[in-house]
C-alpha positions as CSV (number, residue, x, y, z in Angstrom):
1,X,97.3,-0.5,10.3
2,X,95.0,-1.5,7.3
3,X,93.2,1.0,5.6
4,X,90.0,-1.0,6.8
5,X,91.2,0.0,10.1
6,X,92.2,2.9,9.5
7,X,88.9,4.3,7.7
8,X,87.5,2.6,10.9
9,X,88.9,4.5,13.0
10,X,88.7,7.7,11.6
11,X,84.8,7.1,11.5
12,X,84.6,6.6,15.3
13,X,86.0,9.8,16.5
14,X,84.4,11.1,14.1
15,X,80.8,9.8,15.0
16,X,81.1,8.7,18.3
17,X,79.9,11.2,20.5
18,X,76.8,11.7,18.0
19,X,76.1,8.0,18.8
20,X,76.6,8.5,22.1
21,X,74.9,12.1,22.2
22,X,71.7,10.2,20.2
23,X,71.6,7.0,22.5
24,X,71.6,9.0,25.6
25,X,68.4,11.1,23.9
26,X,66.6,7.5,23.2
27,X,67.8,5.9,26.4
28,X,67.9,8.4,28.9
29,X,70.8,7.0,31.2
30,X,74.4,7.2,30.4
31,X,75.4,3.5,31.2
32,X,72.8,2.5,28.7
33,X,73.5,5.2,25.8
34,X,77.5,4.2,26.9
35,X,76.5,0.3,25.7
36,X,74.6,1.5,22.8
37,X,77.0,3.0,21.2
38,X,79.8,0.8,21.8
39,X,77.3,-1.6,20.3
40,X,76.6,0.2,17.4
41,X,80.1,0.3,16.9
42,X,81.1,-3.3,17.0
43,X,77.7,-3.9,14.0
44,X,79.1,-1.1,11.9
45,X,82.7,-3.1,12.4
46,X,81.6,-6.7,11.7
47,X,78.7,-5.3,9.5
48,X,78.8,-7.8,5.9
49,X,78.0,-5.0,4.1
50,X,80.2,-2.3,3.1
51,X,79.3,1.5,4.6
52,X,78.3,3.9,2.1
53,X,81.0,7.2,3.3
54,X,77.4,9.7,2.2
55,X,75.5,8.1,4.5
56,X,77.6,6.8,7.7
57,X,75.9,8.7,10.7
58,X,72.4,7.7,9.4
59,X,74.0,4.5,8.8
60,X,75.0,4.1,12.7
61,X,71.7,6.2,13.9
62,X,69.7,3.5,12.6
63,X,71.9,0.9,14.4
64,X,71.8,2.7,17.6
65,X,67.9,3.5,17.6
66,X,67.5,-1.1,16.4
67,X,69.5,-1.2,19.5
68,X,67.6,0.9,21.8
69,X,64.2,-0.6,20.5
70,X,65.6,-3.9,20.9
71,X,66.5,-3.3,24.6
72,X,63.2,-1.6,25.7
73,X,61.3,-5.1,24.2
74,X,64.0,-7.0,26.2
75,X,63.1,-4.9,29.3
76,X,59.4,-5.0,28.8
77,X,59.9,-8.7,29.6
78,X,61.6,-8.4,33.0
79,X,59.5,-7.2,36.2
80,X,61.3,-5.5,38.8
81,X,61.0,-6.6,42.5
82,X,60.2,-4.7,45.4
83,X,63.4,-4.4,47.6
84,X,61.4,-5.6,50.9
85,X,60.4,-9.1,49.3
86,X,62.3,-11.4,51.4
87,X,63.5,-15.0,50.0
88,X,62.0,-16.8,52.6
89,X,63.3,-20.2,51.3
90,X,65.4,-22.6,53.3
91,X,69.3,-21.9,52.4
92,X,71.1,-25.3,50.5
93,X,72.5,-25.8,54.4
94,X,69.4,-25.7,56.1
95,X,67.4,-27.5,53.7
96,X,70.4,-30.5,53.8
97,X,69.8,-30.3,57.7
98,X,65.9,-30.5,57.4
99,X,66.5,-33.6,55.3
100,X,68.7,-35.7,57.4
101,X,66.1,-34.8,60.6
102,X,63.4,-35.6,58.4
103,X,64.8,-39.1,57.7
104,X,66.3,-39.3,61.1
105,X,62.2,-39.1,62.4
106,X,61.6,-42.0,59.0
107,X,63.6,-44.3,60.9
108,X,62.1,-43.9,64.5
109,X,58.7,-43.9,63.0
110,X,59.7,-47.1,61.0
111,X,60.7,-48.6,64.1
112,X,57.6,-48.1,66.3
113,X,55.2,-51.4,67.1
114,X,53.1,-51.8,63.9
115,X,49.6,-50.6,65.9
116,X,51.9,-47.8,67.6
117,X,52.3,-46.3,64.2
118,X,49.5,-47.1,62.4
119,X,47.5,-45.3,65.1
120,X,49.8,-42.4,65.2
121,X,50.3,-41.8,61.3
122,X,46.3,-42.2,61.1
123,X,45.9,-39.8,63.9
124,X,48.4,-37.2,62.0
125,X,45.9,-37.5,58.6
126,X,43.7,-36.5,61.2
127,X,41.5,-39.6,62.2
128,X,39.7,-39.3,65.6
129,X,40.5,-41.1,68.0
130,X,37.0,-43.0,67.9
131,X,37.8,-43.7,63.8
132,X,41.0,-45.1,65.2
133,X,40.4,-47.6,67.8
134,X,37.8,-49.0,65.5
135,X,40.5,-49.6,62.6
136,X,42.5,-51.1,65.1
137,X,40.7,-53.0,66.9
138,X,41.7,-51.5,70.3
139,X,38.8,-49.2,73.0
140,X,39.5,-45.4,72.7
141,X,41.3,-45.2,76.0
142,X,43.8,-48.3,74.1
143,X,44.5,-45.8,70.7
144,X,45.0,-42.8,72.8
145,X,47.6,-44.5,74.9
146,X,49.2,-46.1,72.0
147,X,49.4,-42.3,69.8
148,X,50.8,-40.7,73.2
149,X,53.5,-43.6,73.9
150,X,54.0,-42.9,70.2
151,X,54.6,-39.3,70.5
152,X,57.1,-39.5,73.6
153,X,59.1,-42.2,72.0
154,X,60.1,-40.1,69.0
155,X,60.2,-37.3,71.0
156,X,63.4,-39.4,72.9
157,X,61.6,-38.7,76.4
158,X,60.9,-42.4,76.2
């Protein structure tokens, strides 16, 4: 072992649980004073700059409490959702299946009579029946027929 290592090591069981003791003071849950300190760890390791042996533990307070600081902003951003908010969006297999029925109904729409589906796509933007007939050309009694033989033959009951 290198006497980088070495010196390394010797400072974390020498400091450790005071990280650990500090970061559970600032954080308040062990998982997240656990983390801290392990983090603090790995900046003091890779750290560019040498440590100076008088001032170590301040050294790795200081890294600890950037840490902790640097988590809370991270949190701030992040809201928390209620547990009985429900995803009420289609699953990827349902919404595949809504598709192809979707396009399924295209293609029996397509293939009505041209008046046939002109009066019943008018009728679905929500034309009367009066508005209708007179687009068309046809008496009411005519475009009512026409959107109900519409509705039963992509329906498939004719």
């Amino acid at each position: 072992m290198s006497d980088a290592s070495a010196d390394f090591t010797t400072m974390y069981r020498k400091y450790a649980p005071d990280v650990l003791r500090f970061a559970f003071y600032l954080s308040g849950e062990q998982s997240d004073a656990e983390d801290i300190a392990s983090e603090t760890f790995v900046r003091a390791w890779t750290s560019p700059t040498p440590i100076v042996a008088a001032t170590v533990k301040a050294y790795l307070f200081t890294i600890a409490r950037h840490l902790f600081l640097q988590r809370q902003r991270h949190d701030a951003r992040r809201v928390t959702l209620d547990d009985h908010l429900v995803d009420r969006g289609l699953t990827p297999h349902a919404e595949a299946e809504y598709r192809d029925e979707l396009d399924a109904v295209s293609v029996r729409v397509r293939r009505l009579p041209d008046v046939d589906r002109a009066a019943f796509l008018m009728r679905i933007d929500g034309s009367s029946y009066e508005d209708i007939a007179s687009a068309l050309g046809l008496t009411v009694g005519a475009a009512r027929v026409k959107i109900h033989r519409a509705r039963l033959t992509l329906a498939g009951i004719r």
